[in-house]
N, C-alpha and C positions, 0 to 999 in steps of 0.2 A: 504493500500500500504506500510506505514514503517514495515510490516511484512513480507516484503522481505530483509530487509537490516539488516546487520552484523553488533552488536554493536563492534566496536573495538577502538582500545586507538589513535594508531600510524597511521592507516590506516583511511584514507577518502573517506564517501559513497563509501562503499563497499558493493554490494547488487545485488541480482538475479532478471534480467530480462527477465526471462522466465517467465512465468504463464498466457499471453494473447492469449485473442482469436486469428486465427491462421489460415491460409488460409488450409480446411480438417481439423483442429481439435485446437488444444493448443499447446503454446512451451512449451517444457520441463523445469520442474522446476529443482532445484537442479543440473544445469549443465550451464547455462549464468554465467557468475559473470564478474563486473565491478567493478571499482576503480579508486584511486587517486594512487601514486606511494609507496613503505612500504620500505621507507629508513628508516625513523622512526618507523618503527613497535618496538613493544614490543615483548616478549616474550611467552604472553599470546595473543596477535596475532596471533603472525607466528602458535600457535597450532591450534587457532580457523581456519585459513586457509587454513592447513594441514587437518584437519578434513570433508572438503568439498571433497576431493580428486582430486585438479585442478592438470590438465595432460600439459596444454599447457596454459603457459602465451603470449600475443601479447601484444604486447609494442609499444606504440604509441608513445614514447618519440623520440625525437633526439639523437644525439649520444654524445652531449654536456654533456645533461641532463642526460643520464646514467653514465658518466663518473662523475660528480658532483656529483649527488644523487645516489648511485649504492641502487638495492631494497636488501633487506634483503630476505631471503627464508629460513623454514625451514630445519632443519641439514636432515631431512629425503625427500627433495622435489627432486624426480628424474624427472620430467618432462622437458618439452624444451619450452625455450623464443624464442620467434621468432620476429623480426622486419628488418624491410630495412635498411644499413647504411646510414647514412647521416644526416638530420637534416629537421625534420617534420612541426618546429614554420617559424622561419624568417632565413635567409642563415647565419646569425651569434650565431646561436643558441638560446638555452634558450624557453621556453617555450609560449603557442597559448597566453595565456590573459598576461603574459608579454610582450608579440609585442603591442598587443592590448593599452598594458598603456602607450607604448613610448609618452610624449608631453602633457597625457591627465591632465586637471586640474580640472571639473566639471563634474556629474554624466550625465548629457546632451550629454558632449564628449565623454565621457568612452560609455553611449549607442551606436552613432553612430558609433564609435572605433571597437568595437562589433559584432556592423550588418556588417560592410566592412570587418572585418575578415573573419566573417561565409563565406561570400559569396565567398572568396579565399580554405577554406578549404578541398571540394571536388576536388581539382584540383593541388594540392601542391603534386609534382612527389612524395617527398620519403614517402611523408603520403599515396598518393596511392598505393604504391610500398606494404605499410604495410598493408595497407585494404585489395590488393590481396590475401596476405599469412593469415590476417583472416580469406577472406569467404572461403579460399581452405581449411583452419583447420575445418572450422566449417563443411564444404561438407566432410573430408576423416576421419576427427577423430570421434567417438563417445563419446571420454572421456570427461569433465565436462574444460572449457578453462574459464581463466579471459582475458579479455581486460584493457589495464590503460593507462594512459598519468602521466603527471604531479599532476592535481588537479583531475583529473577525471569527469573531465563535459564539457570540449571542443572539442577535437580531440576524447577522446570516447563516449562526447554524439550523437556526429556524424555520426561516427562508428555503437553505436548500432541501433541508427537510421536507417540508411543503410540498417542494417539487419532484423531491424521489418519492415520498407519499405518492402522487396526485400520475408518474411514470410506473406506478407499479414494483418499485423496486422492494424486494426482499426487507422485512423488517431489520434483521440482523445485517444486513447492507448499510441500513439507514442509519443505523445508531454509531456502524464502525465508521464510516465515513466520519459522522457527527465525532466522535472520540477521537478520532485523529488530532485533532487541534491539538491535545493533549503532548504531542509527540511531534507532531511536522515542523520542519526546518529547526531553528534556534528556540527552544522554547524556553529558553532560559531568558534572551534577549526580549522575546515577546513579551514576559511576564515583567521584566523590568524596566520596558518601556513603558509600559500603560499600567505599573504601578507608582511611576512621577505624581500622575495627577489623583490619583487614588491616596500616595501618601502625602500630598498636599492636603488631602481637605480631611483623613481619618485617621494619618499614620499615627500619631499620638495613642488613639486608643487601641490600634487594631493590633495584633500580634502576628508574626510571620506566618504561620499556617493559615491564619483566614484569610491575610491576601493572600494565597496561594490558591485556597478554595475559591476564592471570590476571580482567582482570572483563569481556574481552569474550568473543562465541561466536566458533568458527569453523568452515567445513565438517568439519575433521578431527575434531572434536571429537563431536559428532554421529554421525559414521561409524564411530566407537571403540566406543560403545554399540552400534551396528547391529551391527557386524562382530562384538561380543562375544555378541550373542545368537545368531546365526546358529551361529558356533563350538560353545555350549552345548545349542543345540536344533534344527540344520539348518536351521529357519523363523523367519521372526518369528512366524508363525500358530502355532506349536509352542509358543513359548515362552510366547507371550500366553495362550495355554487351560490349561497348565500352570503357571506362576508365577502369570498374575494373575487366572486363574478367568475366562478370556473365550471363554468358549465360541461356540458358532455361534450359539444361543439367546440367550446377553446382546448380543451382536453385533448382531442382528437386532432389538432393543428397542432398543438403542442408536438404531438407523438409522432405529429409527420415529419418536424423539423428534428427533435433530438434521437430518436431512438432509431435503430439501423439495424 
């Protein structure tokens, strides 16, 4: 599985989640790509990026967070970012597992912190706002799109979730993928980067293990979302036709465009 992911400097778990089994056949390799945000990218980045030939970024960030961290794009990137204005984490901006740390002082909390998040996730207007214009990108474009947030394991592990949900893919697929973060490229780097602004506004009270919980995934976490949909809509196919407009028809364009 780490031979899907993009060794890069400035960029976090950045890595293709195509390649699974696939409701009719396989998703397309070489055309998913997911991430953390490339405000820090390097320069030997931005070309490794560009060489992928991604058409359509979606941005999972708030509008906070783009204004603060704008991402960097190579001088030759003509494609288009797409996201809903507004603000995806908590209504004062800033990013999902910074909400998650407000208060927290123990890895115990930072868990539960966590689970009660996920469970808010699918359901946050302008995060759905943004999921729409995902799966519409992924249903009309054929070109190769990244998905990112902030750290790239919350609101897009979510996200791609969603979309291997919504592809057919194997449960145990969805979850490995999702866990990946945990391990792809420098995850050391990742967690220390986006615990700057984590231990800017909590480090005082927080102790090493709960930032630790707080910038990794874990099964539970995941299953909070799941479990909350179900709750709200009996299906996941329920909730997807009605919150994010994925009817049987975008579904089916979906599957023309990614799976082979």
């Amino acid at each position: 599985m780490q031979d899907r992911v993009l060794p890069l400097s400035g960029i976090h778990n950045f890595r293709d989640y195509g390649g699974y089994g696939a409701r009719g056949g396989t998703l397309r390799t070489g055309h998913l790509w997911r991430s953390g945000q490339h405000f820090g990218a390097t320069a030997n980045d931005l070309e490794a990026v560009h060489s992928v030939g991604i058409a359509k970024v979606i941005d999972l960030r708030g509008d906070s967070e783009r204004a603060s961290y704008p991402c960097l794009r190579h001088e030759a990137f003509a494609g288009d970012v797409v996201f809903h204005p507004g603000e995806t984490a908590s209504e004062r901006g800033g990013s999902a597992h910074g909400e998650a740390a407000e208060g927290i002082r123990t890895a115990d909390e930072a868990r539960d912190s966590m689970v009660k998040l996920y469970a808010r996730l699918p359901f946050r207007p302008v995060l759905v706002g943004t999921f729409k214009l995902y799966l519409q990108t992924l249903a009309d474009d054929a070109r190769p799109s990244l998905l990112h947030c902030f750290a790239g394991k919350d609101r897009t592990g979510v996200g791609v979730a969603i979309v291997h949900q919504l592809m057919g893919v194997h449960a145990d697929d969805v979850m490995a993928d999702y866990l990946l973060t945990n391990t792809a490229g420098n995850s050391e780097a990742r967690i220390a980067a986006a615990a700057v602004s984590v231990r800017a506004s909590f480090g005082p009270k927080m102790d090493d293990d709960a930032l630790r919980m707080i910038m990794s995934v874990q099964p539970e976490f995941l299953e909070s979302a799941f479990a909350a949909i179900e709750r709200e809509h009996g299906t996941f196919e329920a909730y997807a036709e009605a919150v994010l407009g994925a009817d049987a028809a975008l579904v089916a364009r979906m599957e023309q465009r990614l799976v082979v």
